[in-house]
C-alpha positions in Angstrom: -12.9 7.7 22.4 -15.6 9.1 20.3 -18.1 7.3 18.2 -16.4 9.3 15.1 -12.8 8.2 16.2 -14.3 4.4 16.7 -15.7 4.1 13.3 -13.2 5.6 12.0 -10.4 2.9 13.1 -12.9 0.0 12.3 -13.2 1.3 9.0 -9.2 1.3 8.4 -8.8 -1.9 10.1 -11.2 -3.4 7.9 -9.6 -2.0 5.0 -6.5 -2.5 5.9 -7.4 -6.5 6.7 -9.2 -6.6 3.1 -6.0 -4.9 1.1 -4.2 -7.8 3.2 -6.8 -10.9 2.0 -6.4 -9.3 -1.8 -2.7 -9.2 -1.5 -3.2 -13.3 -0.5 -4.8 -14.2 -3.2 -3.3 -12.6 -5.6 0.1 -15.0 -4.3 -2.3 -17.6 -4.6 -3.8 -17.0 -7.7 -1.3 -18.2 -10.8 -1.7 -15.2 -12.4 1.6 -14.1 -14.4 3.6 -13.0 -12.2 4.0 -8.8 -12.8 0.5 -8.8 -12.3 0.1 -10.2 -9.2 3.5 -8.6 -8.1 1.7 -4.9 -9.2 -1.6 -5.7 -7.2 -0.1 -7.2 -4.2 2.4 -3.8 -4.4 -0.4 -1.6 -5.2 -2.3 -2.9 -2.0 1.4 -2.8 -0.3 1.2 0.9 -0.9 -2.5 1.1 -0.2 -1.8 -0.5 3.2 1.5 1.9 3.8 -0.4 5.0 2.9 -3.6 4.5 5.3 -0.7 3.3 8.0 1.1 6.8 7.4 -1.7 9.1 7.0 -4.3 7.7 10.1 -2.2 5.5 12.7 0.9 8.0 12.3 -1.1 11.4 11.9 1.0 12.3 8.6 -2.7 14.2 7.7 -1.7 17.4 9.9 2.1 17.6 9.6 3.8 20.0 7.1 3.2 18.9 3.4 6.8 18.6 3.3 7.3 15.5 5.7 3.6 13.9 4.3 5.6 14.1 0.8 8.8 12.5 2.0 7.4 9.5 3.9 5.2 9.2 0.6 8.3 9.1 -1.6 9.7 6.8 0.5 6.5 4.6 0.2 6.3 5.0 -3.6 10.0 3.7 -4.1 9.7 0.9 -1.4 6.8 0.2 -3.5 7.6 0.8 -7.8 11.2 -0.4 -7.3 10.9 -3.5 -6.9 8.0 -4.2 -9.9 10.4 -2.4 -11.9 13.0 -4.5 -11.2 10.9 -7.2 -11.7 9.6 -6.0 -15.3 12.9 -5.1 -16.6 13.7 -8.1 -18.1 10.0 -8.8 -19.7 10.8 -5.1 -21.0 14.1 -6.3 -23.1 12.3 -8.9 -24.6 
């Protein structure tokens, strides 16, 4: 393995092991709760996206199959805030 390839997957691993400490705290925090559901999804989808484009090698497939695992990820992801923020929505 290169020196290239080596920093690169300490550099995801460490990113991918500080979107996991944020998500965490943010359980932890006692913030309201759609905000600490939308930051621990945001880094959910952080997470997902590095996973996709490094570890799987989504970067050189057709655009095509990089944009459906993508929208897969986005409503594995929004759906389930939404869900959540429907009711504070109605009032």
């Amino acid at each position: 393995m290169t020196q290239t390839a080596t920093r690169r997957i300490t550099r995801a691993w460490s990113l991918l092991v500080l979107f996991t400490v944020i998500s965490v705290a943010a359980s932890h925090s006692g913030w309201p709760g759609l905000f600490a559901n939308g930051l621990i999804l945001a880094a959910a989808f952080a997470k997902g996206r590095w996973m996709l484009m490094d570890f799987l090698h989504l970067r050189g497939v057709p655009a095509g199959w990089r944009n459906l695992f993508l929208c897969w990820l986005t409503l594995v992801t929004v759906v389930p805030w939404a869900t959540a923020a429907l009711p504070w929505l109605h009032g």
